[in-house]
PDB file of N, CA, C, O and CB in Angstrom:
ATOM      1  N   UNK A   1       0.819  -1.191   0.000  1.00  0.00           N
ATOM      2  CA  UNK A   1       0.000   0.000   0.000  1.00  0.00           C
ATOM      3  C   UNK A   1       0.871   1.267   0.000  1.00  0.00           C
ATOM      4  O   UNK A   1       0.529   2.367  -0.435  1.00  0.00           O
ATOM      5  CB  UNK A   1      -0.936  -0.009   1.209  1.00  0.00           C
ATOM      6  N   UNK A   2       1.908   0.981   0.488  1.00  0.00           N
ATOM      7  CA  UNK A   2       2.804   2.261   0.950  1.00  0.00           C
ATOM      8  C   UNK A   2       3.547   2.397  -0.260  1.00  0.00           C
ATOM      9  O   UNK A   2       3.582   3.611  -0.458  1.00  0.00           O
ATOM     10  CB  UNK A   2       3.850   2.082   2.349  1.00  0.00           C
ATOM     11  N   UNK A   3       4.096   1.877  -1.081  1.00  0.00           N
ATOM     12  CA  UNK A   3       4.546   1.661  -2.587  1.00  0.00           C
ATOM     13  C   UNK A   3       3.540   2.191  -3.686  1.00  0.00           C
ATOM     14  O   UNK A   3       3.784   2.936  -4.636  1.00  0.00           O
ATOM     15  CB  UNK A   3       4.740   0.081  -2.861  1.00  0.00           C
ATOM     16  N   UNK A   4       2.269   1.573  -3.282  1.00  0.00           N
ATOM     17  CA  UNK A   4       1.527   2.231  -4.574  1.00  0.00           C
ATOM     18  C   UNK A   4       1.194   3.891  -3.943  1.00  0.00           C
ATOM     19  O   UNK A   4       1.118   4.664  -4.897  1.00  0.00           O
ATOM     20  CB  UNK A   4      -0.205   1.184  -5.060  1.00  0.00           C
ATOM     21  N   UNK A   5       1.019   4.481  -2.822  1.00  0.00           N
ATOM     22  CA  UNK A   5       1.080   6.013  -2.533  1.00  0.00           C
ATOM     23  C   UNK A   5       2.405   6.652  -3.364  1.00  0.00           C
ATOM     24  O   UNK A   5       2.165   7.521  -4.202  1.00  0.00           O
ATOM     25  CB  UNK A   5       1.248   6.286  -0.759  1.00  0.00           C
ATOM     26  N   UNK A   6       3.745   6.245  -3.149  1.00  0.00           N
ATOM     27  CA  UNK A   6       4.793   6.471  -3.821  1.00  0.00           C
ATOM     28  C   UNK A   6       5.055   7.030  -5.121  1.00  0.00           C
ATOM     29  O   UNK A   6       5.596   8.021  -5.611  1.00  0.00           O
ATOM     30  CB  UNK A   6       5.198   5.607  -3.806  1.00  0.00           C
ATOM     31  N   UNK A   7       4.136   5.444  -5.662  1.00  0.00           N
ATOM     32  CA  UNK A   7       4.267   5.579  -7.552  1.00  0.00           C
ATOM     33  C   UNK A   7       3.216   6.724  -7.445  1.00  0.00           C
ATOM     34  O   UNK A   7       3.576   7.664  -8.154  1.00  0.00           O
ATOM     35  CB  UNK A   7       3.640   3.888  -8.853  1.00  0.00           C
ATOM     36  N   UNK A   8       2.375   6.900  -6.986  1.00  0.00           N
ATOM     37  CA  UNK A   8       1.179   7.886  -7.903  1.00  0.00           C
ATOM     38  C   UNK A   8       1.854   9.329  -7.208  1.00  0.00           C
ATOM     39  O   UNK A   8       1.180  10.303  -7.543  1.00  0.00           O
ATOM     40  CB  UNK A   8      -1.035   7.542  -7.405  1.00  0.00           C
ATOM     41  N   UNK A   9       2.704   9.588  -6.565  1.00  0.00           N
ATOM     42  CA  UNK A   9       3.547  10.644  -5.943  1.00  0.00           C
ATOM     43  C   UNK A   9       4.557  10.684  -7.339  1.00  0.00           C
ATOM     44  O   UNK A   9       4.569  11.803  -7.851  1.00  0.00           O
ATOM     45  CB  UNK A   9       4.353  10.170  -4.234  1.00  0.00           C
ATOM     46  N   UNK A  10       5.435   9.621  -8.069  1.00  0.00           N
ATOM     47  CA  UNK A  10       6.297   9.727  -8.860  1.00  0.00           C
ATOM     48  C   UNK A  10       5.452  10.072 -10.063  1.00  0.00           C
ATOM     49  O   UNK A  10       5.825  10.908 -10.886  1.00  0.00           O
ATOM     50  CB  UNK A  10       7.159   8.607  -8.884  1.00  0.00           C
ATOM     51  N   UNK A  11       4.198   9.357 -10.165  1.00  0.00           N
ATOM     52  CA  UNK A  11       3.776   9.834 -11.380  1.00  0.00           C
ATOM     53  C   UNK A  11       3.198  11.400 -11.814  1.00  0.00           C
ATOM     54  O   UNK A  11       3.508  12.242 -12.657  1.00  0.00           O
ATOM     55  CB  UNK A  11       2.861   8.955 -11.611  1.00  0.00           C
ATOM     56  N   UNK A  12       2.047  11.261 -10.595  1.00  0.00           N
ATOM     57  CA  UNK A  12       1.858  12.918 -10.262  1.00  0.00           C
ATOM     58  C   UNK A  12       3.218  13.830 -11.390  1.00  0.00           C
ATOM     59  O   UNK A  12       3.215  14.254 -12.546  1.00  0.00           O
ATOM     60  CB  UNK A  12       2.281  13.227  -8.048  1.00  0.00           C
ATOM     61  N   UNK A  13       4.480  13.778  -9.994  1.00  0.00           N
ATOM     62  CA  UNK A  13       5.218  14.989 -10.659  1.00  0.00           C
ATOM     63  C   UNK A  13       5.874  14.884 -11.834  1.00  0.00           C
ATOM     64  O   UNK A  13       6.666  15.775 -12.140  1.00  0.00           O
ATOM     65  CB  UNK A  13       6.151  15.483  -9.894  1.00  0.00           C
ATOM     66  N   UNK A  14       5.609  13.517 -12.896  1.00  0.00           N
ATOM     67  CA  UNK A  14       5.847  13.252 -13.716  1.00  0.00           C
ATOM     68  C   UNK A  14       4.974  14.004 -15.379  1.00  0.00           C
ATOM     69  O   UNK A  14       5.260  14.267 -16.547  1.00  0.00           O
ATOM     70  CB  UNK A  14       5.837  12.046 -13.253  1.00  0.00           C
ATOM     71  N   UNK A  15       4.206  14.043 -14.746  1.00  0.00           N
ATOM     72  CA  UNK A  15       2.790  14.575 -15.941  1.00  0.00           C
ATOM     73  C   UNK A  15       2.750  16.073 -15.536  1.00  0.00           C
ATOM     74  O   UNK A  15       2.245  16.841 -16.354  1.00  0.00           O
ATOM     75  CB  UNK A  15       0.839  13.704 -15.615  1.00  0.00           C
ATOM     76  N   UNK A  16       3.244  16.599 -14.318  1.00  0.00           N
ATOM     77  CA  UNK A  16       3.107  18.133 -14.259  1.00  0.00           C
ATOM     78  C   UNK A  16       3.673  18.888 -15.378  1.00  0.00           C
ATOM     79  O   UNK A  16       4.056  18.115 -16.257  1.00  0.00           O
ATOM     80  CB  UNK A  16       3.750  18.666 -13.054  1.00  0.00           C
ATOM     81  N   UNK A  17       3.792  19.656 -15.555  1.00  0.00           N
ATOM     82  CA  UNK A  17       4.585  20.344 -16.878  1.00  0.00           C
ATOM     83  C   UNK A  17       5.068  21.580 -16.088  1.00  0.00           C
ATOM     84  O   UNK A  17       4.449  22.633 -16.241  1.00  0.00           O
ATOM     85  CB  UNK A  17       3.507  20.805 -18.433  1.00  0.00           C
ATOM     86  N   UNK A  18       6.059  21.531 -15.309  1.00  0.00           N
ATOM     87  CA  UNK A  18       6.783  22.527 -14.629  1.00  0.00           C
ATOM     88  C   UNK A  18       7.970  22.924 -15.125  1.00  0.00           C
ATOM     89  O   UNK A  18       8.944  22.175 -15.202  1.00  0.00           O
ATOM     90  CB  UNK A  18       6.997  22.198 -13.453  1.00  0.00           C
ATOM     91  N   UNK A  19       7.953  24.364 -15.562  1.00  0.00           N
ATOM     92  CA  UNK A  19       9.166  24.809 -16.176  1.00  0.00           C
ATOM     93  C   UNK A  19      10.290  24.622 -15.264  1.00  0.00           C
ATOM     94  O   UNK A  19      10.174  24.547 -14.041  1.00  0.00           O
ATOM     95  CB  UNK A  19       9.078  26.209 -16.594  1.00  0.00           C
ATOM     96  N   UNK A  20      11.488  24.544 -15.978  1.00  0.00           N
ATOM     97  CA  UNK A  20      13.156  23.852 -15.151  1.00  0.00           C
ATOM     98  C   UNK A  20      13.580  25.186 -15.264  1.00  0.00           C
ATOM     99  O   UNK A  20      13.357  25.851 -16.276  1.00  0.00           O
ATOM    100  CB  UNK A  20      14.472  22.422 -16.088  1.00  0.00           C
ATOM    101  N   UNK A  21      14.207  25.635 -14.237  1.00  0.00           N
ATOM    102  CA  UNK A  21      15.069  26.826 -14.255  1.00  0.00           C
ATOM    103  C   UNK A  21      16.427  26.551 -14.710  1.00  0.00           C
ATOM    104  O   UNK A  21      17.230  25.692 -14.345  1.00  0.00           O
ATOM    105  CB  UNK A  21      15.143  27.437 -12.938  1.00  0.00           C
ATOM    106  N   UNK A  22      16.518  27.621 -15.731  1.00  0.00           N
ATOM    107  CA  UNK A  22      18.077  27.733 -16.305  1.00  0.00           C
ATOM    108  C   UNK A  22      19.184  28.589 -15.769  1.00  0.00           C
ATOM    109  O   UNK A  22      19.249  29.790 -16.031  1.00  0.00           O
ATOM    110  CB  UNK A  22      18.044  28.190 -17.627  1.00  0.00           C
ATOM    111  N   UNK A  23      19.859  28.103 -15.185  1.00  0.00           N
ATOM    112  CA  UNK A  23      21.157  29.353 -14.502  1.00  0.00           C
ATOM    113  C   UNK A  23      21.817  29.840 -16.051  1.00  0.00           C
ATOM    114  O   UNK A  23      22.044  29.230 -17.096  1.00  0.00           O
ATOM    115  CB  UNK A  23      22.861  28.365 -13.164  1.00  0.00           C
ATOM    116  N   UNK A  24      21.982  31.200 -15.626  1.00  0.00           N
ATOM    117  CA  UNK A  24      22.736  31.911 -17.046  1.00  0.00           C
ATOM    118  C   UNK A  24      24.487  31.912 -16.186  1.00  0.00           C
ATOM    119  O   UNK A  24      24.660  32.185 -14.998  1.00  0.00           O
ATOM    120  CB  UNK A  24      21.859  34.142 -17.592  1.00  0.00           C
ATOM    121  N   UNK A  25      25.178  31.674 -16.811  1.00  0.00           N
ATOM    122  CA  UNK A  25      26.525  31.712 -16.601  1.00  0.00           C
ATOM    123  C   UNK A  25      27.086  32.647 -17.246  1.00  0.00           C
ATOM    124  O   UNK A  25      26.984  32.772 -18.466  1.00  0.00           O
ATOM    125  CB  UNK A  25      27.115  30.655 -16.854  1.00  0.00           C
ATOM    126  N   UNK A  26      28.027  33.740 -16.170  1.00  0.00           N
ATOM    127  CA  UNK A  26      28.577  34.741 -16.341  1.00  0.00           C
ATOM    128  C   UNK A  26      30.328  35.073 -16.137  1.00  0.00           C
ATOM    129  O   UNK A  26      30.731  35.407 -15.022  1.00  0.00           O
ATOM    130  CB  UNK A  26      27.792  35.369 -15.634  1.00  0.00           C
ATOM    131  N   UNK A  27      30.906  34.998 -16.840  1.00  0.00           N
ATOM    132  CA  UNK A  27      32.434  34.928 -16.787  1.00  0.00           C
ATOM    133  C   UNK A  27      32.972  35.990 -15.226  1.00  0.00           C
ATOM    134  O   UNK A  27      32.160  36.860 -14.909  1.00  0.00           O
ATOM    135  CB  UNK A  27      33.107  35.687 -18.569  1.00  0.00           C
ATOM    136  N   UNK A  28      33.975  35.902 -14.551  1.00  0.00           N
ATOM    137  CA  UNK A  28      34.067  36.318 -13.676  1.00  0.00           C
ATOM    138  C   UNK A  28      35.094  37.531 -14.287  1.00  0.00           C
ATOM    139  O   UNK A  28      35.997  37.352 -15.103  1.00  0.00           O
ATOM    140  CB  UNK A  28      34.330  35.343 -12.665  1.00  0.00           C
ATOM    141  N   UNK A  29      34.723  38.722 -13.701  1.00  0.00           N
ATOM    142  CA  UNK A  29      36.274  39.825 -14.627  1.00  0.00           C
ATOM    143  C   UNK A  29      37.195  39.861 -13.370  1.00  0.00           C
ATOM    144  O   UNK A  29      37.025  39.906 -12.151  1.00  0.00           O
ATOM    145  CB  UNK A  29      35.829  42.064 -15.273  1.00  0.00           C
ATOM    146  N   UNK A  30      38.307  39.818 -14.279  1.00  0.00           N
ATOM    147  CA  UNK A  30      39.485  40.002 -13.320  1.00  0.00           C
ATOM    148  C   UNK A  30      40.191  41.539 -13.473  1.00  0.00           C
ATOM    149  O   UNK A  30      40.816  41.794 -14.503  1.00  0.00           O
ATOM    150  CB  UNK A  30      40.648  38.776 -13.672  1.00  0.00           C
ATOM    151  N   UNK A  31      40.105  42.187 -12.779  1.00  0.00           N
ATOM    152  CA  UNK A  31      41.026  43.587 -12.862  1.00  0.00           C
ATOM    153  C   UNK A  31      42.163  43.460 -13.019  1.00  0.00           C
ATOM    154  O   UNK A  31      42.833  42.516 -12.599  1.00  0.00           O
ATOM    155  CB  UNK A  31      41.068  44.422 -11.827  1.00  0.00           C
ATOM    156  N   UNK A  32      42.675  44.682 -13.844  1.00  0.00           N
ATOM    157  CA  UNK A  32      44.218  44.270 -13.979  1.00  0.00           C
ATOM    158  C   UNK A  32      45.420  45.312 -13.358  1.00  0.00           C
ATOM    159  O   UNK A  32      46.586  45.475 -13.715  1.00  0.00           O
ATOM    160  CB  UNK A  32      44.512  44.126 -15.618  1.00  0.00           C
ATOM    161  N   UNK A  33      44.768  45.825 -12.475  1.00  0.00           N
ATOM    162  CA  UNK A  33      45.770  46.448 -11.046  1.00  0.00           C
ATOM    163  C   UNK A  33      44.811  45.664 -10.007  1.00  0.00           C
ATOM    164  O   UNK A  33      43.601  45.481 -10.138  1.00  0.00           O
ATOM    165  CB  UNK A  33      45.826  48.631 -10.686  1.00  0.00           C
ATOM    166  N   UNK A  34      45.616  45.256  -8.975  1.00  0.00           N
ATOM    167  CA  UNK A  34      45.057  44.919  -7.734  1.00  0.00           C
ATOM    168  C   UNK A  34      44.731  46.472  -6.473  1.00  0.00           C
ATOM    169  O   UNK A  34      45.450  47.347  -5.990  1.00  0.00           O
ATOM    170  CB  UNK A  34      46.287  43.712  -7.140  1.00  0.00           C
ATOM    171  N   UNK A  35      43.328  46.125  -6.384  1.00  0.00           N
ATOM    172  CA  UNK A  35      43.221  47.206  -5.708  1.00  0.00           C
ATOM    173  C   UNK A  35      42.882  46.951  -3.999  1.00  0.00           C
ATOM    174  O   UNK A  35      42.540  45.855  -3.552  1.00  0.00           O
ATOM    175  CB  UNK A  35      42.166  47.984  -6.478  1.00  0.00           C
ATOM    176  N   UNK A  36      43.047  48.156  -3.196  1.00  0.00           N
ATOM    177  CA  UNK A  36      42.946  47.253  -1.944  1.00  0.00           C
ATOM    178  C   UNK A  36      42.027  48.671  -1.055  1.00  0.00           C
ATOM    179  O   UNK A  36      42.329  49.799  -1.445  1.00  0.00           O
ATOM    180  CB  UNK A  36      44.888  46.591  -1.147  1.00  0.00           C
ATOM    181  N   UNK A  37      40.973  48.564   0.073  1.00  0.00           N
ATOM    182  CA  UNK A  37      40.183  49.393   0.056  1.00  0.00           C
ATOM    183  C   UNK A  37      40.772  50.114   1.250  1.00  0.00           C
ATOM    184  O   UNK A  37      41.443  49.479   2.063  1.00  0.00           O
ATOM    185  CB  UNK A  37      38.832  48.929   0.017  1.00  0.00           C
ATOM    186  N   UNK A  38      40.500  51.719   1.430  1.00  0.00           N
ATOM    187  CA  UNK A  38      40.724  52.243   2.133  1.00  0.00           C
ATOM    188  C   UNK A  38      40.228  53.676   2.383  1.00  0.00           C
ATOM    189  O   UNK A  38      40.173  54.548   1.516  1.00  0.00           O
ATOM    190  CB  UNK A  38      41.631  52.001   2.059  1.00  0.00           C
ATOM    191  N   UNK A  39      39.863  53.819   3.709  1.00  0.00           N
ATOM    192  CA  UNK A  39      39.357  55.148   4.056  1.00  0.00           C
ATOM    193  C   UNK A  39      39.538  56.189   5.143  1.00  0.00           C
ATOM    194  O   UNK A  39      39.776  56.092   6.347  1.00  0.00           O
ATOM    195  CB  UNK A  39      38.339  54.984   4.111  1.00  0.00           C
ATOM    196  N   UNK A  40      39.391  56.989   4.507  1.00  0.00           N
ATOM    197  CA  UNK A  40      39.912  58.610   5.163  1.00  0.00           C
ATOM    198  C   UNK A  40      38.811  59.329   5.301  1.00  0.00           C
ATOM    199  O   UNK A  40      37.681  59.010   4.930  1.00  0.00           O
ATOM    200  CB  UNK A  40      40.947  59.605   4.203  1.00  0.00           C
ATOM    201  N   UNK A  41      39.412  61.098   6.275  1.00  0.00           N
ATOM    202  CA  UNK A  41      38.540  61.655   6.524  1.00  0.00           C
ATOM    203  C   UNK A  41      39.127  62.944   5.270  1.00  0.00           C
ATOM    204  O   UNK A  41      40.279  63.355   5.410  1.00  0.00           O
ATOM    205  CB  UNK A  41      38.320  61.825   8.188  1.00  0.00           C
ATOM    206  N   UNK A  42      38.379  63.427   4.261  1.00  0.00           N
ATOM    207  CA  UNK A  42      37.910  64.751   3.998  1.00  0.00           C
ATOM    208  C   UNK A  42      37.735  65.989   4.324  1.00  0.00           C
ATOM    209  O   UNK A  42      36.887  66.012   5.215  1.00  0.00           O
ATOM    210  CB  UNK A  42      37.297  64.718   3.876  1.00  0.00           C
ATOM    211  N   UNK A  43      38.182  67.295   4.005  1.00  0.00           N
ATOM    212  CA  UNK A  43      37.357  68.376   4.771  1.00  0.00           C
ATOM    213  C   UNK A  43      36.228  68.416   3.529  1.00  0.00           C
ATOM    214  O   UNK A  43      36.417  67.958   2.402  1.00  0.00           O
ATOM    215  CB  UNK A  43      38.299  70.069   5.187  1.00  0.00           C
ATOM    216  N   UNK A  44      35.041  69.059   3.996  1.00  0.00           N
ATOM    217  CA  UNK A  44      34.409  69.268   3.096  1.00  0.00           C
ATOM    218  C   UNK A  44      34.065  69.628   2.363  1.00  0.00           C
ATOM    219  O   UNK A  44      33.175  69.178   1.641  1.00  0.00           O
ATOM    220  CB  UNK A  44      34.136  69.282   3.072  1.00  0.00           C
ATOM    221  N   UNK A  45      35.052  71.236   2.216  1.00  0.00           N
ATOM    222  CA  UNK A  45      34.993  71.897   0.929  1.00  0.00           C
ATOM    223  C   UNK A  45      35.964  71.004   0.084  1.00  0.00           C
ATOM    224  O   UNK A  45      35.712  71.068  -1.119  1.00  0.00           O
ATOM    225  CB  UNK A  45      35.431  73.513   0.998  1.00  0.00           C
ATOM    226  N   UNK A  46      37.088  70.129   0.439  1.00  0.00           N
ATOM    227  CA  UNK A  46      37.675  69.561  -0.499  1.00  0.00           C
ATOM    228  C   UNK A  46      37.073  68.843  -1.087  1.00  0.00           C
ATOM    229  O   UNK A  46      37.383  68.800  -2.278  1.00  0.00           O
ATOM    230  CB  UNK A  46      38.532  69.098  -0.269  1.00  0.00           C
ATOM    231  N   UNK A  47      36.085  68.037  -0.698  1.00  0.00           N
ATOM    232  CA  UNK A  47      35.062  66.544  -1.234  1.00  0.00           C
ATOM    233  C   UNK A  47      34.172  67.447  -2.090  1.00  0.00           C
ATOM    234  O   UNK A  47      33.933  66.978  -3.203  1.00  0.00           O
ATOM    235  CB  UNK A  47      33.935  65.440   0.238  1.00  0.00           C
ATOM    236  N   UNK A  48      33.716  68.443  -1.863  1.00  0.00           N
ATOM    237  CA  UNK A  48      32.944  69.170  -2.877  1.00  0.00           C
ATOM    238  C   UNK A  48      33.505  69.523  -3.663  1.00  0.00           C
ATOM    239  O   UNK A  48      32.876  69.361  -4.709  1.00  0.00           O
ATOM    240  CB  UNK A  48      32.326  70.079  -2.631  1.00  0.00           C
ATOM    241  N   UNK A  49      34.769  70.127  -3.872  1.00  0.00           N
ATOM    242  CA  UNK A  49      35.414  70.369  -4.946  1.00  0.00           C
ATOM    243  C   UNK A  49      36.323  68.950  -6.099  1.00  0.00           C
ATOM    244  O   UNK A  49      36.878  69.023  -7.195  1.00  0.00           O
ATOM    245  CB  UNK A  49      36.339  71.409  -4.272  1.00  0.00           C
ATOM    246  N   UNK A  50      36.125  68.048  -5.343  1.00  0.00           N
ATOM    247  CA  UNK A  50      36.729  66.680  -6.078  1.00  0.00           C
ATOM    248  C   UNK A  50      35.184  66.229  -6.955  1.00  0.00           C
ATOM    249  O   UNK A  50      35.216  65.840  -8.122  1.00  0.00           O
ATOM    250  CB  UNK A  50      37.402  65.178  -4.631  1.00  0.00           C
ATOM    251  N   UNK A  51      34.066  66.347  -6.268  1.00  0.00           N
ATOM    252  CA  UNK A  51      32.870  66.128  -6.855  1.00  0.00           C
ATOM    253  C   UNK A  51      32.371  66.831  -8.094  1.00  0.00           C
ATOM    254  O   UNK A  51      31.658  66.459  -9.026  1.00  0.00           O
ATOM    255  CB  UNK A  51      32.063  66.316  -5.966  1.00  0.00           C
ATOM    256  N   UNK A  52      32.942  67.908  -7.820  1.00  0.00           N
ATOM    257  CA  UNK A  52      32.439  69.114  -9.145  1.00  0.00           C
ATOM    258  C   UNK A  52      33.394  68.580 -10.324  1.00  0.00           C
ATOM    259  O   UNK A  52      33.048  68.404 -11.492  1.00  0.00           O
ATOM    260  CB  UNK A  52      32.877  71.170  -8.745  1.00  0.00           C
ATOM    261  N   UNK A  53      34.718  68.352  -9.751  1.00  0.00           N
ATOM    262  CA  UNK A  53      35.761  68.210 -11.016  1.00  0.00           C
ATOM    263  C   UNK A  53      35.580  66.988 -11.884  1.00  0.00           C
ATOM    264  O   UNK A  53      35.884  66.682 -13.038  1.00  0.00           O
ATOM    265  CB  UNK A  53      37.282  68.130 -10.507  1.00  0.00           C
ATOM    266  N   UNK A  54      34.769  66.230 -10.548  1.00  0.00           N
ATOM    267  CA  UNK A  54      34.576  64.603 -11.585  1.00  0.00           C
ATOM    268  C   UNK A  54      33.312  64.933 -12.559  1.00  0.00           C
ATOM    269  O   UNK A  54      33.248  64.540 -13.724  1.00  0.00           O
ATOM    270  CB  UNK A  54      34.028  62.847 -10.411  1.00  0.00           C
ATOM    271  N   UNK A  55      32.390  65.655 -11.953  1.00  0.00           N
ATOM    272  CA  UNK A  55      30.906  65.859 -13.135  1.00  0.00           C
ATOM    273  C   UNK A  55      31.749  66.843 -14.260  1.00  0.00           C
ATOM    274  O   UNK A  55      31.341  66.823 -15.421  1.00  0.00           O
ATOM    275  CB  UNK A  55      29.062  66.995 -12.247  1.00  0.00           C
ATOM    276  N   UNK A  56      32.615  67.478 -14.005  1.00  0.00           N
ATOM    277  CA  UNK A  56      33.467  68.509 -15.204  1.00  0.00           C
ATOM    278  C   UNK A  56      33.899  67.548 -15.858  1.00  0.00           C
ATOM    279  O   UNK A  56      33.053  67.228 -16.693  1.00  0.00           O
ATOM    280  CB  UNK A  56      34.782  69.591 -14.796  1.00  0.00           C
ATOM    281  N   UNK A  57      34.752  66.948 -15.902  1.00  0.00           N
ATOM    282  CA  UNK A  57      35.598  65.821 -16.364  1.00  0.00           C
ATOM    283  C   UNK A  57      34.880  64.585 -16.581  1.00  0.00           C
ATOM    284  O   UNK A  57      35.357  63.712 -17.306  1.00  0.00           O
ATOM    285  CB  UNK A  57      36.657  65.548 -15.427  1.00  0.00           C
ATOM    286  N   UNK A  58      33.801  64.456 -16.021  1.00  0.00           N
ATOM    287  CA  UNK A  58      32.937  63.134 -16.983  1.00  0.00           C
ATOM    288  C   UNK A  58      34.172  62.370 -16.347  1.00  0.00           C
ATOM    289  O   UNK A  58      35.026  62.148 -17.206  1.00  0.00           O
ATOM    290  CB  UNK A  58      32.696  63.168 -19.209  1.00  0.00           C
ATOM    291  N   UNK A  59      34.509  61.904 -15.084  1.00  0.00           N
ATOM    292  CA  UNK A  59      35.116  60.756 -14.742  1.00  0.00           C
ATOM    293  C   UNK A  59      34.875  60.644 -13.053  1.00  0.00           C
ATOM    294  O   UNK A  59      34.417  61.446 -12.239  1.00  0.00           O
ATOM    295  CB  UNK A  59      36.698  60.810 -15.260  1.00  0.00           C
ATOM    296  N   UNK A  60      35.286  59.575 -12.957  1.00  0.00           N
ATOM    297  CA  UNK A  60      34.839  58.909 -11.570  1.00  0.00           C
ATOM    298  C   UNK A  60      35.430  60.068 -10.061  1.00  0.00           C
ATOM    299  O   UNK A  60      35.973  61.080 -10.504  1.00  0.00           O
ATOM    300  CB  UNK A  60      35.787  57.035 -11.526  1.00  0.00           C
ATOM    301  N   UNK A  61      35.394  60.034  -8.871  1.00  0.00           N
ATOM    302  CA  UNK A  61      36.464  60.309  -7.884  1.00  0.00           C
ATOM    303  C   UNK A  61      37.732  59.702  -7.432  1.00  0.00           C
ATOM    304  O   UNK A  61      38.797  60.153  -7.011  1.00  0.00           O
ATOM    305  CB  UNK A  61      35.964  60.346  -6.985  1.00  0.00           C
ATOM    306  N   UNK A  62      37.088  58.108  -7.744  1.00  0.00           N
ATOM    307  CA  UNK A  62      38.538  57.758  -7.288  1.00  0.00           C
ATOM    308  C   UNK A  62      39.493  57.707  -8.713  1.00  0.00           C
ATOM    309  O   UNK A  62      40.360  56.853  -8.531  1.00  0.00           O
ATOM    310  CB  UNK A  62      38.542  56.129  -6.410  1.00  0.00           C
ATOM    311  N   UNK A  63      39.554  57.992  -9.333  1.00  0.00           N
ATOM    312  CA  UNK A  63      40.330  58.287 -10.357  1.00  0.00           C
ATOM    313  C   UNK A  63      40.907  59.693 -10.426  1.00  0.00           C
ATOM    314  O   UNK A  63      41.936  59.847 -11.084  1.00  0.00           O
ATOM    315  CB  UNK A  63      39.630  58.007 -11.438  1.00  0.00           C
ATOM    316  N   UNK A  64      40.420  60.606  -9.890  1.00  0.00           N
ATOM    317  CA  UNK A  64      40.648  61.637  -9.646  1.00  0.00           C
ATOM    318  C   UNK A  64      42.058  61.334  -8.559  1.00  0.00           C
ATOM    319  O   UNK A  64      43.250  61.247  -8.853  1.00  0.00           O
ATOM    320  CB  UNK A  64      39.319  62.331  -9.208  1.00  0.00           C
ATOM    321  N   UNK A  65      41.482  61.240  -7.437  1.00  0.00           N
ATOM    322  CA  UNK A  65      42.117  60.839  -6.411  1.00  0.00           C
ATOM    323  C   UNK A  65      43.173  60.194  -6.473  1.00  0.00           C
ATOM    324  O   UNK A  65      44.117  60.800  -5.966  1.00  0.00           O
ATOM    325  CB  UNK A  65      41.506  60.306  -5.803  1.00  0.00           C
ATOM    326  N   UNK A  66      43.547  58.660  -7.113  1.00  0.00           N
ATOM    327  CA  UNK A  66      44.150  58.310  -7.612  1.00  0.00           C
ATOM    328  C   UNK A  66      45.362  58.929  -8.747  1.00  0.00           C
ATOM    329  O   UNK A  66      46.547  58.597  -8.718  1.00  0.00           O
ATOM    330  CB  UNK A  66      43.426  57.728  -7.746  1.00  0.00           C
ATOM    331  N   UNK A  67      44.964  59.558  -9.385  1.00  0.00           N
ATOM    332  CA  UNK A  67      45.701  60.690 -10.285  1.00  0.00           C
ATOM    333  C   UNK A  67      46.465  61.345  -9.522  1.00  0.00           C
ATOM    334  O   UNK A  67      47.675  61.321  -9.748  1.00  0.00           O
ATOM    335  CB  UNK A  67      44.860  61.708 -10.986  1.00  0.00           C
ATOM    336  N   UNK A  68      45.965  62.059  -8.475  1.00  0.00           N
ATOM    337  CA  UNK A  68      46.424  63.363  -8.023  1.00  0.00           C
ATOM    338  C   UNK A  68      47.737  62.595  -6.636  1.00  0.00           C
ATOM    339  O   UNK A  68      48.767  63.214  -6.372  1.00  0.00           O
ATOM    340  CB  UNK A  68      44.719  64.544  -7.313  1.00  0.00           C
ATOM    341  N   UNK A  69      47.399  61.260  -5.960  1.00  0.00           N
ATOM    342  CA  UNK A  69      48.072  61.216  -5.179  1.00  0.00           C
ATOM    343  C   UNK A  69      49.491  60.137  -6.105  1.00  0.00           C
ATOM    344  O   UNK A  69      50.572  59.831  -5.601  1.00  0.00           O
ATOM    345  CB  UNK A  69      47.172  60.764  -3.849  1.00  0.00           C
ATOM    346  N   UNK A  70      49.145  59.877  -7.108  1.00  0.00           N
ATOM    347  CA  UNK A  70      50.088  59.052  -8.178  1.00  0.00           C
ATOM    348  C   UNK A  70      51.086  60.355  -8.430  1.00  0.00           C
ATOM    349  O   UNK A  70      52.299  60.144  -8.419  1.00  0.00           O
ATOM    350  CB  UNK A  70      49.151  58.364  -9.846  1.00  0.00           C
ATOM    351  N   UNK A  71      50.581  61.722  -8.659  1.00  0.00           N
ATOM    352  CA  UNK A  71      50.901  62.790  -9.004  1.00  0.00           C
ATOM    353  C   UNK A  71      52.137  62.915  -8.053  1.00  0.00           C
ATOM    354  O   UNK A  71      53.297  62.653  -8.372  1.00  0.00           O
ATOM    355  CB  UNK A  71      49.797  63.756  -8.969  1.00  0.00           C
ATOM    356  N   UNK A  72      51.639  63.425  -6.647  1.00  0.00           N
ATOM    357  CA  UNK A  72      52.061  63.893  -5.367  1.00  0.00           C
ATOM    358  C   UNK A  72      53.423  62.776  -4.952  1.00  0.00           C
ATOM    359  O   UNK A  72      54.146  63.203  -4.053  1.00  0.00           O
ATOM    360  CB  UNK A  72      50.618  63.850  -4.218  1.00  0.00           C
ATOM    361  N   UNK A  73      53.755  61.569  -5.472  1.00  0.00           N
ATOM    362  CA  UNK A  73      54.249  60.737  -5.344  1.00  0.00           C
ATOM    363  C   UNK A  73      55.663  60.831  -6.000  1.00  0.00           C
ATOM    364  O   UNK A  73      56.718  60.479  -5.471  1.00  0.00           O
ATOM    365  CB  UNK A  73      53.453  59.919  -5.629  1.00  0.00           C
ATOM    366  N   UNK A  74      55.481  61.440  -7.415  1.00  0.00           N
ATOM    367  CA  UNK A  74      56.453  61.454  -8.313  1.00  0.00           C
ATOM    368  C   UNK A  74      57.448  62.401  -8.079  1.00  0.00           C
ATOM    369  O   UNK A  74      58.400  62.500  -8.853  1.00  0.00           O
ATOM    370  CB  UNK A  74      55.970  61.603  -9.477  1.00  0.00           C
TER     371      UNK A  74
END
């Protein structure tokens, strides 16, 4: 008795028509400087003025930032 509950359990989900989910596979990107995170304090007219220069310049802050202390370095 306990066998035939089973089969009509196997058959059941057999005749359902349940869509199978497809995982989409996505390549992983690798950067090609290693970057490592870190944070500071700002005054705030400076952070406002790094903000304005990036919407001028159509580019990010930390690139800015990056620039300027790559700069300060040399």
């Amino acid at each position: 008795m306990e066998k035939q509950k089973i089969n009509e359990l196997i058959n059941k989900a057999k005749s359902s028509n349940q869509q199978k989910t497809i995982q989409k596979i996505v390549p992983v990107t690798t950067k090609k400087i290693e970057e490592v995170q870190f944070s500071f304090y700002l005054e705030k007219v400076l952070l406002k003025k790094i903000k304005l220069k990036a919407l001028q310049e159509d580019t990010s802050m930390k690139q800015i930032v990056n620039d300027a202390i790559k700069d300060s370095l040399k």
